[in-house]
Backbone bond lengths (Angstrom), bond angles and torsions (degrees), N, CA, C in turn:
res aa  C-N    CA-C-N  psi(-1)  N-CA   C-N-CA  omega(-1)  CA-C   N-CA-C  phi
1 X - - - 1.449 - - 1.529 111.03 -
2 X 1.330 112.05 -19.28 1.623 124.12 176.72 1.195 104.80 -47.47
3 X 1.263 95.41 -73.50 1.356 123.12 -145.36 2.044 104.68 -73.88
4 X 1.280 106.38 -43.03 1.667 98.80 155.95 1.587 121.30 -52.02
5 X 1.293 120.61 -30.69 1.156 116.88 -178.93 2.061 106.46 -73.96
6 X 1.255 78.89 -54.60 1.713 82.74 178.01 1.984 103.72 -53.71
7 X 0.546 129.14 -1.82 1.483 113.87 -179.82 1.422 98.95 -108.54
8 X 0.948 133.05 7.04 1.880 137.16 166.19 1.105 87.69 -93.77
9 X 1.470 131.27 -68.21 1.231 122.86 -158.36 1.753 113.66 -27.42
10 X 1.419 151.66 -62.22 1.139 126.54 -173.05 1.321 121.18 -73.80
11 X 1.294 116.29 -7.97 1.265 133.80 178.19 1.468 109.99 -60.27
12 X 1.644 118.33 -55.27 1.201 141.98 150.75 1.932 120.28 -17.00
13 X 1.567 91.78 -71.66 1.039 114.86 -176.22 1.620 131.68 -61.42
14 X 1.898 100.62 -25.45 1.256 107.01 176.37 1.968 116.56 -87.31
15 X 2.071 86.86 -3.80 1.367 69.11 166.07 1.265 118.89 -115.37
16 X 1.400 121.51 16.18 1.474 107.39 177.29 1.245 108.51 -106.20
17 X 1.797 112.78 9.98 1.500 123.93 156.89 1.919 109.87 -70.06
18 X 1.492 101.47 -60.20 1.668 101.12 160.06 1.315 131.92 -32.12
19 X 1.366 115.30 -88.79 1.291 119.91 160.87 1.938 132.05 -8.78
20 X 1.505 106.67 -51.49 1.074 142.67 179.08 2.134 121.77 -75.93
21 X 1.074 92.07 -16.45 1.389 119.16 -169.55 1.439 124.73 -128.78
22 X 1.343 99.67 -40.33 1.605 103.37 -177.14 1.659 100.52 -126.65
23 X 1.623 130.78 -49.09 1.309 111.12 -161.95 1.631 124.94 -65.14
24 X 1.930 89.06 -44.90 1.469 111.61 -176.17 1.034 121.67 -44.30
25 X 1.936 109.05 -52.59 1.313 117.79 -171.87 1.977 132.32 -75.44
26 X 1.919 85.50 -1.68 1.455 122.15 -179.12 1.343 98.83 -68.04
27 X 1.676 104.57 -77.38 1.341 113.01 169.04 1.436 133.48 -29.02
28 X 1.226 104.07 -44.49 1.859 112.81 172.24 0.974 104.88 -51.31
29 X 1.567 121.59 -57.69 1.776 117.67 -148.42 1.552 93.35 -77.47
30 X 1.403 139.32 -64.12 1.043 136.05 164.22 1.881 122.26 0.39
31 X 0.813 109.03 -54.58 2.176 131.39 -138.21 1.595 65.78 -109.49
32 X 1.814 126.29 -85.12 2.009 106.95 171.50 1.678 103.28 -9.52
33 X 1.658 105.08 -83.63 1.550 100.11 -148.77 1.832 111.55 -68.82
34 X 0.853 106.89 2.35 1.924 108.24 173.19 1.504 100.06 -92.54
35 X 1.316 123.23 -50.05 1.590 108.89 -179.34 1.741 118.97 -75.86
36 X 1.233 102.86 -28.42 1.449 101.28 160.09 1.767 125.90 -59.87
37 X 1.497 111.81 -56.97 1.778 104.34 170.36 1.838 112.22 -77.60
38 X 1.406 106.14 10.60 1.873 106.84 163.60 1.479 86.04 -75.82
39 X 1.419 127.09 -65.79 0.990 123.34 -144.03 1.605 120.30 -85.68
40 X 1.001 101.84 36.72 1.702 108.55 -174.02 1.588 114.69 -86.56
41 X 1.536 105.83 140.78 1.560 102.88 179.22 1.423 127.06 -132.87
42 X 0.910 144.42 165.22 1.533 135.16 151.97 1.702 112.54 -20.43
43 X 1.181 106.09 124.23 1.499 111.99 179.45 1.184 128.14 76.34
44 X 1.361 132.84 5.35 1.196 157.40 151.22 1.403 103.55 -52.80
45 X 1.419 99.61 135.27 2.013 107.51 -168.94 1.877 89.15 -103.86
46 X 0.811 141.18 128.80 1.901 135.12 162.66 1.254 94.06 -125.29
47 X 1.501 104.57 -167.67 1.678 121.11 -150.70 1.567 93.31 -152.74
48 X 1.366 133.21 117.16 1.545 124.51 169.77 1.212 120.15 -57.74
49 X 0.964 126.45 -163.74 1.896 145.96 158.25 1.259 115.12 -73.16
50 X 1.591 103.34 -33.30 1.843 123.40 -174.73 1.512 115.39 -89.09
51 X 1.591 98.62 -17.82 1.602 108.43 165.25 1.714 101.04 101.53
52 X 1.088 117.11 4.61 1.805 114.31 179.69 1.597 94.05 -95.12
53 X 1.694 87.32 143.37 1.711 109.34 -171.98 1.675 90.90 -111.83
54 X 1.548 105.01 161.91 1.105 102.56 -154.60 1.405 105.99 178.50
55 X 1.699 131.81 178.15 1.587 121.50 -162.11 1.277 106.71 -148.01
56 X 1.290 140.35 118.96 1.199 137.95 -169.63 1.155 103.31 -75.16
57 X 1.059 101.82 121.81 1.635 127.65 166.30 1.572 120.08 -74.40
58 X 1.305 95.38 -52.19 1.768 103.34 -162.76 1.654 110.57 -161.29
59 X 1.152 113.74 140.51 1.870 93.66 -174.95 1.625 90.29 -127.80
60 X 1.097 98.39 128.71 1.467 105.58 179.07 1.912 125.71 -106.33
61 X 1.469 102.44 -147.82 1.607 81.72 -174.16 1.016 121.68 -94.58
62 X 1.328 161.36 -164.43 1.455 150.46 118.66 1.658 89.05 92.40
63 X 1.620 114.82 57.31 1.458 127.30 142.63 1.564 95.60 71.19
64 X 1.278 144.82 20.21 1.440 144.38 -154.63 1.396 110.47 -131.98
65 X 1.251 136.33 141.57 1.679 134.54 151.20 1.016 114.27 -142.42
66 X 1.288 105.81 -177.02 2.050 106.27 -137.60 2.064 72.29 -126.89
67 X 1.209 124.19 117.97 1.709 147.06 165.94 1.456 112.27 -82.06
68 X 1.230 121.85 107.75 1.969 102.45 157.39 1.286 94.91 -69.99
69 X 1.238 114.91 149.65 1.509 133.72 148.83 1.537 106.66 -86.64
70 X 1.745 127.34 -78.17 1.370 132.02 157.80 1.473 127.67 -112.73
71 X 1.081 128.69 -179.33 1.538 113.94 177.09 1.526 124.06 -60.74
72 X 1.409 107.03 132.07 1.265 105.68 -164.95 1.528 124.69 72.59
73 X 1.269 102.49 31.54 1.907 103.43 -169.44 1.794 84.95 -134.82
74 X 1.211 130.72 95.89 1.206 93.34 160.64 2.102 113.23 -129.06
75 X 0.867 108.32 145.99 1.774 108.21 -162.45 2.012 108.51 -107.82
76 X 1.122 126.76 143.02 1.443 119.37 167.40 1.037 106.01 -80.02
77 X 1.685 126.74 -170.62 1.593 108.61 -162.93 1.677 81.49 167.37
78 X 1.524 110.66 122.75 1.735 118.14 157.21 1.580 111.77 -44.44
79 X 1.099 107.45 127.28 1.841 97.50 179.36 1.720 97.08 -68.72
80 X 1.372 117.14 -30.03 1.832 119.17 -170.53 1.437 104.84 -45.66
81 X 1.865 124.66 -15.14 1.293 127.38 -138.78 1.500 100.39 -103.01
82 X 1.943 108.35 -17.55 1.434 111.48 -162.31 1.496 96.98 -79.22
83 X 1.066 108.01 142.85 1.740 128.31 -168.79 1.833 107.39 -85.21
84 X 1.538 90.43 -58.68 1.490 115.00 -175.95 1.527 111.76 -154.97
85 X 1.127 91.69 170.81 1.805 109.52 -170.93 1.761 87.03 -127.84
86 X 2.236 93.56 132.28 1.408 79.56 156.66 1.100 133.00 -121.11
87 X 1.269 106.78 178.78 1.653 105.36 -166.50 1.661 113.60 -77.81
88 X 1.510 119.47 129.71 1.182 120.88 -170.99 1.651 113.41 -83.32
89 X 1.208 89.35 133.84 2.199 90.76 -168.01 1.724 95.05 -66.83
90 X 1.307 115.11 144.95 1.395 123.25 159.53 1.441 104.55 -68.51
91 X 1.307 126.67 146.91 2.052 113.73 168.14 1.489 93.96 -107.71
92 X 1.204 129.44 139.88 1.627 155.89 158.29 1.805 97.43 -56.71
């Protein structure tokens, strides 16, 4: 009965190497990018999936907000799509 048990043992082990390495740190970035596009506002600069930068205008219902790109340009857009938010420079 040992010895069946001992032959799980790496079996075991390769997954709480997984888990530990690849799932957890999956989970993080994920649960980051959901509380980050919760938290989106007017004037907020983000970055799509498609790579266009852009300024929140307005966030509306049904998971969506309305981006200027330039004046007079403005596009709707899945919030699921925002990549990143950027960081606004302080000026000296």
């Amino acid at each position: 009965m040992d010895s069946q048990f001992a032959q799980f043992i790496p079996l075991i082990l390769i997954f709480v190497i997984f888990y530990f390495f690849l799932i957890r740190p999956q989970q993080k970035r994920v649960k980051e990018h959901k509380d980050m596009v919760a938290s989106l506002k007017r004037g907020d600069e983000v970055i799509t999936s498609g790579g266009i930068i852009g300024k929140v205008d307005r966030v509306l219902e049904d998971d969506r907000i309305e981006v200027i790109l330039t004046d007079n340009v403005k596009v709707q857009i899945i919030k699921s799509t925002i990549t990143s938010l950027l960081k606004k420079e302080v000026k000296k």
